[in-house]
C-alpha positions as CSV (number, residue, x, y, z in Angstrom):
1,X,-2.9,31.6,27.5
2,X,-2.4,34.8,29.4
3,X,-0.1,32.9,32.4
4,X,1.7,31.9,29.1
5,X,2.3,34.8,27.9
6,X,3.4,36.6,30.6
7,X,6.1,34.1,31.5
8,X,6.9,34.2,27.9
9,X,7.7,37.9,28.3
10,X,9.1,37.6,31.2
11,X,12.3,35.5,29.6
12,X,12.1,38.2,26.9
13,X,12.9,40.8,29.4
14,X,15.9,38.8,30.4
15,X,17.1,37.7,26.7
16,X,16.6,41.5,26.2
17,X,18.9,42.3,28.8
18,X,21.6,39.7,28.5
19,X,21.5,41.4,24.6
20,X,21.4,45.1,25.1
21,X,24.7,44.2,27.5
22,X,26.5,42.5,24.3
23,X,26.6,45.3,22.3
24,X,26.4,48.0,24.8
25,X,29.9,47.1,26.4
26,X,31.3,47.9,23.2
27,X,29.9,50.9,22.7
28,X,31.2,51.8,25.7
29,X,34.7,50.7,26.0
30,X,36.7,53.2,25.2
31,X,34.8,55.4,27.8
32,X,36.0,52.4,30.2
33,X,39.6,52.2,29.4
34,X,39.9,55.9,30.3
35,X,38.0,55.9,33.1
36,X,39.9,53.3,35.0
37,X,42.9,53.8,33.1
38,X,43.1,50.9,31.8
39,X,44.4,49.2,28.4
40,X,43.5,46.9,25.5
41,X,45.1,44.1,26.7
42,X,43.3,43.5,30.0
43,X,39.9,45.4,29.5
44,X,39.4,42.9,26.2
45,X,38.9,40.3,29.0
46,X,35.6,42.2,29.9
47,X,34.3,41.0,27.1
48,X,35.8,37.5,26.4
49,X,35.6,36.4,29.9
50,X,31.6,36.9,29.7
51,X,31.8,34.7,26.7
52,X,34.2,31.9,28.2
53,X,32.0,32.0,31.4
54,X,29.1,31.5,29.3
55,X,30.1,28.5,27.6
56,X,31.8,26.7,30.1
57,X,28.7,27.0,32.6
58,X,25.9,26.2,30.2
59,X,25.6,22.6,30.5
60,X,26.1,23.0,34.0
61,X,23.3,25.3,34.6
62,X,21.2,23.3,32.3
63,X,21.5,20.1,34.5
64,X,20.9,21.8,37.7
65,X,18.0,23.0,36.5
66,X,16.4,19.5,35.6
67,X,17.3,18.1,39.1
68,X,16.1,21.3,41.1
69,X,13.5,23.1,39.1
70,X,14.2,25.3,35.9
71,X,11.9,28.5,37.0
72,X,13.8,28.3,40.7
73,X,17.2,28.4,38.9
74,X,16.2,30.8,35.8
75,X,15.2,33.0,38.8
76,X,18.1,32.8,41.2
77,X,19.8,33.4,37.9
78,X,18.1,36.8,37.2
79,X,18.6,38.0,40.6
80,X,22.5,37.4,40.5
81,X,22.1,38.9,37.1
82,X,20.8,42.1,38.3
83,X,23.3,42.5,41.4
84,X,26.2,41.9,39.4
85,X,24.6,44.3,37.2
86,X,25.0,46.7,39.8
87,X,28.1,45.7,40.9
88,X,29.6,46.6,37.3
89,X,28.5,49.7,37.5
90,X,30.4,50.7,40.9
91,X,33.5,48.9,39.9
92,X,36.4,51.1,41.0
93,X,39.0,49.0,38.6
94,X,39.5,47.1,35.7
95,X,40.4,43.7,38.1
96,X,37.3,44.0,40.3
97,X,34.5,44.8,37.1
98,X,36.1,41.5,35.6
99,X,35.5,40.0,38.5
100,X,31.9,41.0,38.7
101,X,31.3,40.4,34.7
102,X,32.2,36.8,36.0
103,X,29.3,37.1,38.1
104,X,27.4,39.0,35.5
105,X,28.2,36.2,33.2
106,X,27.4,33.0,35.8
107,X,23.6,34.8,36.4
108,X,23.5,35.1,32.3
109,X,24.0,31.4,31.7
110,X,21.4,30.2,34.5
111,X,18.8,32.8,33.1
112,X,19.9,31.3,29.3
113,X,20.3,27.3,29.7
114,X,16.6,27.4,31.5
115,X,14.7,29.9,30.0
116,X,14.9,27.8,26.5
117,X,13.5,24.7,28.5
118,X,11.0,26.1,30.4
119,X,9.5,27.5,27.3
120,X,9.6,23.8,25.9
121,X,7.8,22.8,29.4
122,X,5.0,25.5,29.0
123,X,4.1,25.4,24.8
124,X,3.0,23.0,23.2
125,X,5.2,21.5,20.0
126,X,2.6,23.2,17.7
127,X,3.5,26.8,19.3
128,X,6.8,26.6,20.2
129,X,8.7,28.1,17.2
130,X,6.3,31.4,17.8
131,X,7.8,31.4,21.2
132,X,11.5,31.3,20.4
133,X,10.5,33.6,17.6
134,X,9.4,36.1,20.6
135,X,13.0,35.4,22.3
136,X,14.8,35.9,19.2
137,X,12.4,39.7,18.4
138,X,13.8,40.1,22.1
139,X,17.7,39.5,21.6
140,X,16.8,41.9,18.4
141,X,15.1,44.6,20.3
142,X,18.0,44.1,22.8
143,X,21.0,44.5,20.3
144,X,19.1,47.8,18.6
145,X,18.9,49.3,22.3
146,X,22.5,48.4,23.4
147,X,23.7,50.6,20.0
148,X,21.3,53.3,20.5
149,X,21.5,53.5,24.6
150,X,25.0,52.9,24.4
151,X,25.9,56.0,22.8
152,X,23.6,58.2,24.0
153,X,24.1,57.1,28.0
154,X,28.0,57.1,27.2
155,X,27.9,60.4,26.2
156,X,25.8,62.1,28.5
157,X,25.6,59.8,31.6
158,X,28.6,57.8,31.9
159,X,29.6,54.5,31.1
160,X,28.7,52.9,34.8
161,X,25.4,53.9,33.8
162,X,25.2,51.1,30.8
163,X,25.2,48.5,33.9
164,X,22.8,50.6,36.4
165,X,20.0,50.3,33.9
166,X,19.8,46.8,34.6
167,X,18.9,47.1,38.2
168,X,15.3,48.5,38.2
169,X,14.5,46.4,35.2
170,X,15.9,43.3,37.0
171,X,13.8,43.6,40.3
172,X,10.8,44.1,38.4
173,X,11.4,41.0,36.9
174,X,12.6,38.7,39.1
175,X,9.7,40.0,41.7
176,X,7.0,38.8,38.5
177,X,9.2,35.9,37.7
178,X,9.1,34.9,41.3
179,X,5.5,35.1,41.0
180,X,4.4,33.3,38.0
181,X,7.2,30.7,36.9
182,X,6.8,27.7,38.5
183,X,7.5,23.9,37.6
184,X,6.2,20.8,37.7
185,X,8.0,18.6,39.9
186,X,11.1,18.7,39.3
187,X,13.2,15.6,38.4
188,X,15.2,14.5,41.0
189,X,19.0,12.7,40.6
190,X,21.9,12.8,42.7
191,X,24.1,15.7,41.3
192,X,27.1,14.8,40.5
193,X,29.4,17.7,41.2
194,X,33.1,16.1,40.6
195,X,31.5,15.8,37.2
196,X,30.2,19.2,36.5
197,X,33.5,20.6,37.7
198,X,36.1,18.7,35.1
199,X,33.5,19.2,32.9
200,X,33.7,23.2,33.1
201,X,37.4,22.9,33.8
202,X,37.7,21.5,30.5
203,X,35.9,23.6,28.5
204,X,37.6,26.5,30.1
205,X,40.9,25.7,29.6
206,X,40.5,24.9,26.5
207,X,38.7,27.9,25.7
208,X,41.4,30.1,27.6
209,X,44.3,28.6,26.0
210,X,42.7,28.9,22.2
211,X,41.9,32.9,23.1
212,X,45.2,33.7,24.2
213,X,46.8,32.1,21.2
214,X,44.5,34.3,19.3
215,X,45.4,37.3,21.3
216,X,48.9,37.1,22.1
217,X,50.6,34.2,20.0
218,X,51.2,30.6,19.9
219,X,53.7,29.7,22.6
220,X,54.3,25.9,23.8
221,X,52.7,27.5,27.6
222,X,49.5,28.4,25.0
223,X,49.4,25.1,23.4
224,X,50.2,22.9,26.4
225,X,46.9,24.7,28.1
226,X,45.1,23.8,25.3
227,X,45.6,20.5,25.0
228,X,45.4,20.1,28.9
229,X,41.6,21.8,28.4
230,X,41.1,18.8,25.5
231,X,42.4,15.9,27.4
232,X,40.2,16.9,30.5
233,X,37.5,17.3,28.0
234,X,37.9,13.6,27.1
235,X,38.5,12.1,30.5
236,X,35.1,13.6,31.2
237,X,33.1,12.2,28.2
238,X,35.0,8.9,29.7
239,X,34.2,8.6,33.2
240,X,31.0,10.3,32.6
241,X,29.7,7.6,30.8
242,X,30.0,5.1,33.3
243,X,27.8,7.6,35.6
244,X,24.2,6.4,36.2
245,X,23.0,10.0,36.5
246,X,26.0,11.6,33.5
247,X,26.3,15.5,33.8
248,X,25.8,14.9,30.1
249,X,23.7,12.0,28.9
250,X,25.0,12.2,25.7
251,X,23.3,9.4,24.5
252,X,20.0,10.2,25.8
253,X,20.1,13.7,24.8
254,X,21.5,12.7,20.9
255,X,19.8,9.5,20.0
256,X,17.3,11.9,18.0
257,X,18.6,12.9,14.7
258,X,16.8,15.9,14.7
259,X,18.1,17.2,17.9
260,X,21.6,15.9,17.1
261,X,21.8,18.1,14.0
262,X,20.0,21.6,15.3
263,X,23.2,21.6,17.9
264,X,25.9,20.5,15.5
265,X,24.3,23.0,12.4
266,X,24.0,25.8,15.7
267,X,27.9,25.2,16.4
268,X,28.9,25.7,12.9
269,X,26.5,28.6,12.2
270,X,28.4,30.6,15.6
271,X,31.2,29.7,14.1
272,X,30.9,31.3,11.0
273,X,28.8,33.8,10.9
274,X,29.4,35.4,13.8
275,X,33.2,35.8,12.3
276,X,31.7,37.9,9.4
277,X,30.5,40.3,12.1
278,X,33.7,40.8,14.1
279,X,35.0,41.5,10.5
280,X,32.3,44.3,9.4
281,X,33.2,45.8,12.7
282,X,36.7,46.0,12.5
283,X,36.8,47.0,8.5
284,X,34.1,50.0,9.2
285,X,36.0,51.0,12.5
286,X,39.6,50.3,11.1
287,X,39.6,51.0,7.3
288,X,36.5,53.6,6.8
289,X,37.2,55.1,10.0
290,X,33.8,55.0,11.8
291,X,33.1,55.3,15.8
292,X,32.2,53.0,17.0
293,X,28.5,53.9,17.3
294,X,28.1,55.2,13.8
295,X,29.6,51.6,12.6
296,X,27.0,50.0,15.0
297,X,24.1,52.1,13.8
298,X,25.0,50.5,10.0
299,X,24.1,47.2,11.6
300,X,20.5,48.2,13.0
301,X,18.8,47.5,9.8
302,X,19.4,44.2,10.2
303,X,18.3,43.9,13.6
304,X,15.2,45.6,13.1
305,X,14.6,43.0,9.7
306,X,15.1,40.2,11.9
307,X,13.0,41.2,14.5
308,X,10.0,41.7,13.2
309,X,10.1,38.7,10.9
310,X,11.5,36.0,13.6
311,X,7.9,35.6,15.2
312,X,6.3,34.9,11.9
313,X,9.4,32.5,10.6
314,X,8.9,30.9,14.2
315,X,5.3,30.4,13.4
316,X,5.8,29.0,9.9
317,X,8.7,26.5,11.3
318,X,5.9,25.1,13.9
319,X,3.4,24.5,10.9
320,X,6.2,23.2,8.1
321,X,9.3,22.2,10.4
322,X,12.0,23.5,10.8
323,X,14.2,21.8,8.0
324,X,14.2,23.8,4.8
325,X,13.2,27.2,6.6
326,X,16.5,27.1,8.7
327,X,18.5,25.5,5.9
328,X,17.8,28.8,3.9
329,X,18.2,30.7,6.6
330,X,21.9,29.7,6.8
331,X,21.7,30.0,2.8
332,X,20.5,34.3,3.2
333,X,23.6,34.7,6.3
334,X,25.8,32.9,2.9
335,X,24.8,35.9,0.6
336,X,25.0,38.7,3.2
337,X,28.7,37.8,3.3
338,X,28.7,37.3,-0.1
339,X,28.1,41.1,-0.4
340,X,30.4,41.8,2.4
341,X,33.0,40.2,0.0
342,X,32.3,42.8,-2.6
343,X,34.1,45.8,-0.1
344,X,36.7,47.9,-1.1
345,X,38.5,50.7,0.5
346,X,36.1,52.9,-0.8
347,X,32.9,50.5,-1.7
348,X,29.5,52.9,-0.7
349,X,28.4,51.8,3.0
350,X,25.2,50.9,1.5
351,X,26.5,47.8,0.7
352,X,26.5,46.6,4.4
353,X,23.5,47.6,4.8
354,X,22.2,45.1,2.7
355,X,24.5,42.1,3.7
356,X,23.0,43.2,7.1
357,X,19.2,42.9,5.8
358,X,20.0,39.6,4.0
359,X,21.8,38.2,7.3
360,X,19.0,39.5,9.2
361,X,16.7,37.6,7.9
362,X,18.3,34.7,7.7
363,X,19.0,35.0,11.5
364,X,14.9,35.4,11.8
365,X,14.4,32.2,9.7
366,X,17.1,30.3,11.3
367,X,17.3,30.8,15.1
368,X,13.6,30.3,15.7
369,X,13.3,27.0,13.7
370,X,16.1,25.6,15.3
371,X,15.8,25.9,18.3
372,X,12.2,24.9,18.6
373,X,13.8,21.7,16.3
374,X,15.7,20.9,19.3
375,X,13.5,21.2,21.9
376,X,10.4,20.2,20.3
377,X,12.6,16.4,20.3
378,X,14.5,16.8,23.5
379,X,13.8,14.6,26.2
380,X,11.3,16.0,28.6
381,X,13.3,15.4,31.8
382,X,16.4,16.3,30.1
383,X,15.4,20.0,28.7
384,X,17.9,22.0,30.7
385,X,20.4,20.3,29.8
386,X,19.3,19.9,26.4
387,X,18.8,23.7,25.9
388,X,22.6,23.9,27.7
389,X,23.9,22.0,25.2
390,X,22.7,23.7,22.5
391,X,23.7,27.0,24.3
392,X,27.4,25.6,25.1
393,X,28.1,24.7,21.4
394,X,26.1,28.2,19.9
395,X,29.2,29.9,22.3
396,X,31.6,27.4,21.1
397,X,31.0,28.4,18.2
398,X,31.3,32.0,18.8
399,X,34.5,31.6,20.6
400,X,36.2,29.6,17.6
401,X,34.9,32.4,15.4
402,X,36.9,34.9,17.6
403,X,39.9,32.9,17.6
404,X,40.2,32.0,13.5
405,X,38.9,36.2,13.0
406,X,42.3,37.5,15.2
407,X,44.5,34.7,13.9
408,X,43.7,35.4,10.5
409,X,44.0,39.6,11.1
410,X,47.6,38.7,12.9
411,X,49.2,37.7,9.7
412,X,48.4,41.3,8.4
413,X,48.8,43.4,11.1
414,X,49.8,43.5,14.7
415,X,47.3,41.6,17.3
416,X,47.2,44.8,19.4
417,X,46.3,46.6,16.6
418,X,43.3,44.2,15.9
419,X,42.0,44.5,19.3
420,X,42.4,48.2,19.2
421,X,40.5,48.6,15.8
422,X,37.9,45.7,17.0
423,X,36.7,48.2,20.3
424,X,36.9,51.3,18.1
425,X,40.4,53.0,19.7
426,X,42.1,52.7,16.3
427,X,42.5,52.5,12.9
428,X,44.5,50.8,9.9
429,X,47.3,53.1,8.2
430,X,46.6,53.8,4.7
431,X,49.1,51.7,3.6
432,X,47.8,48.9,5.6
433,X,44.5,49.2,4.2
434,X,44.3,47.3,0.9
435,X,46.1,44.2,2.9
436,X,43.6,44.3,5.5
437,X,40.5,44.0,3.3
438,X,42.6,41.1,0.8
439,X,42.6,39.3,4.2
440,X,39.3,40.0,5.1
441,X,38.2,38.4,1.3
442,X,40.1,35.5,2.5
443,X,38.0,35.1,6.0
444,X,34.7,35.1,4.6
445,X,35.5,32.7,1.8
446,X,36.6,30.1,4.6
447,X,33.7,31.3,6.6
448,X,31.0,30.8,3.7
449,X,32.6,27.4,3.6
450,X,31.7,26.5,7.5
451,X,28.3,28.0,7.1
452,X,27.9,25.3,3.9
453,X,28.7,22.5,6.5
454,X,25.9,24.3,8.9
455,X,23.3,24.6,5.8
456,X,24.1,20.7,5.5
457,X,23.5,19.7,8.2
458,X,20.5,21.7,9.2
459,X,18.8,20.1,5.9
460,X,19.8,16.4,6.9
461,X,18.6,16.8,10.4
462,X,15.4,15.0,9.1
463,X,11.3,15.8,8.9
464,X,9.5,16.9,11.7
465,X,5.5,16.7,12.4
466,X,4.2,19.5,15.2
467,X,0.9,19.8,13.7
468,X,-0.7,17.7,16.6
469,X,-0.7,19.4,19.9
470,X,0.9,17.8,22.6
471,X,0.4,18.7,26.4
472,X,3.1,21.0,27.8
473,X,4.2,20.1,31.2
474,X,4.0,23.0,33.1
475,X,2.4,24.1,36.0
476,X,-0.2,26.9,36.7
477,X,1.1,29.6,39.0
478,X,0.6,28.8,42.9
């Protein structure tokens, strides 16, 4: 048990890390745009580039890591992690610390599409909701830091230090996670590389050409690279199937119900929940005229709620499945926008703070339980890309959630303005006020709607037994 745990908290250090970098970059962003005299328009792309590269490398990731051994890829992963980590932090322009949040971003993904895997390889189905209820207390812990550290190392240290914090943490682990995570055997296939590379095409152009529609306008250049993205999608899905090793066994990896609807109910929850909090943001940054660290610091009760409880709710989802407890998890995010809804131009601020409790824990009842639904029925050989599925459509999610928020704020006000109030450099005229928040009713009224079709479908994913152990397939340390 101790091996277990310490690999355990070794992928919580990294969860941790890939967290306290999501909401630490925001923190920070203004800081960034004057250091390297920047604007909006292109230092936006620090963040949505992370997210695009995310997703489109997820699966990818995932796979390589059932044909050459999770723990040597989660690793590798950590280490490129850490040096783009440092490479961030020396950035001397807004082009080149893209660039290196690509790399950032390509380290994230193989640290995320293995790390859910290999703790399906080392628990058994009994424990493993308590596991991902450790990872989820660690992307909790993370998010609380970023706000905290983000401030405070802005203000006093410098923005390039929010990436240079990364670097002694990151050597420490990838020297221990060198050291004690190890596989099996891993499970050899040819890799089919032609594959994997439409595949992330696909994904990425669709992606790109849906964010700059939100961002800049519909335009027949937008659309065309849109569908282009789509169609490649569909050619892959086509010639994929003939494969005898797919990229993306589809079949294989969705014949179970139960795993089949924990990744469609975790595409629809991204998709509209994490809407709501792009929202919150904006109306507490834009309309009550909040930094953006006091409007983060509003959020933290939430965090804290949902990290403390996700290790118990993980716990109770390996005794009693995972069906009803994420179900009305997704039900508790429904009525912390519910009293988002109730916001005014002048509602007390307390309010959020309880839509944040309520979505906390909903977050702690929902993320453990389903994704130790997945991977408690994934296919043993097929668990990296199983956990890279369910990570592709979690950031599908979150990246249609983006697009719908800034399409639906560009019929009320500019899109530059959105993207201004959004990273805290502006605010919504008076006058502009009243028609912000109407349209912000609207949004979570369609987004309550998508998190319905989540709660559905998390409920019909079916009944699951983990009472009986099972042996885990991992391997002790060499």
């Amino acid at each position: 048990m101790e091996y277990k745990n310490i690999v355990l908290g070794i992928i919580i250090i990294g969860v941790l890390m890939v967290s306290i970098d999501s909401t630490i970059v925001l923190l920070a962003f203004p800081s960034m745009i004057a250091a390297l005299h920047s604007s909006i328009s292109v230092m936006i792309w620090v963040i949505i580039v992370y997210l695009l590269v995310s997703a489109v490398s997820a699966t990818q990731f995932g796979k390589i890591g059932d044909i050459y051994g999770r723990s040597r890829i989660f690793n590798i992963g950590f280490g490129i992690f850490t040096v783009a980590s440092l490479l961030c932090g020396l950035a001397t322009n807004d082009v080149s610390l893209i660039l290196f949040r690509i790399v950032q971003a390509v380290g994230g993904a193989m640290m995320q599409s293995n790390s859910g895997a290999i703790i399906a390889d080392l628990f058994e189905k009994h424990n493993i909701g308590k596991a991902y209820g450790f990872t989820a207390l660690g992307w909790n812990v993370g998010a609380i830091l970023g706000i905290v550290l983000g401030g405070i190392i802005t203000t006093f240290f410098g923005y390039r230090y929010i990436f240079f914090i990364n670097v002694p943490i990151g050597i420490v682990a990838v020297i221990l996670g060198i050291k004690y995570i190890h596989d099996d055997v891993p499970h050899k296939q040819e890799l089919d590389l032609s594959g994997m590379v439409l595949f992330g095409l696909g994904i990425g152009v669709a992606s790109f050409g849906a964010l700059e529609i939100a961002s800049i306008g519909a335009s027949i250049l937008n659309i065309i690279i849109t569908l282009i993205g789509i169609l490649l999608i569909v050619a892959f899905f086509v010639f994929d199937s003939k494969k005898a090793n797919p990229v993306l066994d589809i079949k294989s990896i969705t014949k179970n119900r139960i795993f089949r609807n924990s990744v469609l109910a975790s595409f629809m929850q991204g998709m509209g929940y994490i809407g709501a909090v792009f929202l919150i943001i904006m109306y507490l940054q834009g309309v009550r005229d909040l930094s953006p660290l006091n409007a983060s610091l509003l959020l933290i009760p939430g965090y804290v709620i949902g990290g403390v409880l996700a290790p118990f709710m993980g716990k109770y989802s390996d005794k009693f499945g995972a069906r009803i407890l994420a179900t009305i998890g997704i039900l508790m995010m429904i009525f912390g926008i519910m009293v988002y809804y109730t916001l005014g131009l002048s509602t007390t601020l307390y309010v959020v703070i309880i839509g944040t409790i309520l979505s906390g824990i909903g977050s702690a009842m929902f993320f453990p339980a389903n994704s130790s639904a997945a991977m408690a029925n994934a296919d043993s050989k097929l668990r990296g890309s199983s956990f890279g599925l369910l990570r592709l459509m979690s950031s599908l999610g979150f990246i249609l959630s983006f697009v719908i928020i800034f399409l639906i704020m560009s019929l009320v006000i500019p899109r530059s303005l959105a993207f201004e109030i959004f990273v805290g450099t502006s605010k919504i005229t008076a006058s502009a006020g009243a028609a912000f928040v109407s349209s912000m009713h609207a949004a979570f009224i369609g987004l309550i709607f998508i998190l319905i079709v989540a709660g559905l479908l998390s409920l019909t994913r079916g009944r699951e037994n983990r009472n009986s152990a099972q042996n885990a397939t991992h391997a002790q340390p060499a």
